[in-house]
C-alpha positions in Angstrom: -8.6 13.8 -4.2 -5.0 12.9 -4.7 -4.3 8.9 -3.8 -0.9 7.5 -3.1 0.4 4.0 -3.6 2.1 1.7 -1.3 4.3 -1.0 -2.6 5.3 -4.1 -0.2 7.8 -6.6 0.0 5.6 -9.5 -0.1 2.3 -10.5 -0.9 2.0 -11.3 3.0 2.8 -8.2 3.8 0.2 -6.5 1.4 -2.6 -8.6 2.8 -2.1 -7.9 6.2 -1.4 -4.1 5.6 -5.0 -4.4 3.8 -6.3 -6.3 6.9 -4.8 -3.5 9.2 -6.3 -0.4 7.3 -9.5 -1.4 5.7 -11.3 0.7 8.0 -9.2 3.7 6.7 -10.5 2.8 3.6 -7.3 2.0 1.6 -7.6 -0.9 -1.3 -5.3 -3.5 -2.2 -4.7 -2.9 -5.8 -2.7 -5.5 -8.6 0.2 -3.9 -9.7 2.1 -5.0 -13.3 5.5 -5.8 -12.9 7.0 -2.6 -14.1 6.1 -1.5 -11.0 6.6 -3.9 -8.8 8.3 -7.0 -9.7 8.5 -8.9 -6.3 5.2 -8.8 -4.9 2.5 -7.6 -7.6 0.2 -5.8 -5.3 -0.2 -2.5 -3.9 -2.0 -0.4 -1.2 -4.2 2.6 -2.3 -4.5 5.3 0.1 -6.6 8.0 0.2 -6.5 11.8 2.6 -5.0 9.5 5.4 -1.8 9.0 4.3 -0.2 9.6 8.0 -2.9 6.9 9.9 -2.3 4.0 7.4 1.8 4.6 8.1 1.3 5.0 11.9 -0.1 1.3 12.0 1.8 -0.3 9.4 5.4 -1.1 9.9 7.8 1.0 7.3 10.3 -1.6 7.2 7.4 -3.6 5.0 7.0 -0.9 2.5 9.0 -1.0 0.1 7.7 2.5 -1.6 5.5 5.1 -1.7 3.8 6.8 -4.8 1.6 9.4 -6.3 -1.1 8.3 -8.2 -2.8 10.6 -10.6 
């Protein structure tokens, strides 16, 4: 199973896209800072890549990764 990783603005926004998907099952995840300086947190996603982006708003994500 491939996983992809969200980054955020914000810790706020991390938390709440957490809050919005858990049922998904994605995973908030601490980053280090060479990935992310600004908020330290990420979102893992699994197979439904297209469902967590439907609810979340994309103006909060600041990226989105492979992970391997």
């Amino acid at each position: 199973m491939s996983y992809k990783l969200l980054t955020f603005k914000s810790v706020n926004y991390a938390m709440a896209a957490e809050k919005k998907t858990k049922d998904l099952g994605t995973r908030l995840i601490t980053l280090p800072s060479w990935v992310t300086s600004d908020c330290g947190f990420g979102l893992k996603v699994g197979e439904n890549l297209e469902a967590v982006l439907k609810i979340l708003s994309r103006e909060n994500i600041e990226g989105i990764y492979d992970l391997k």
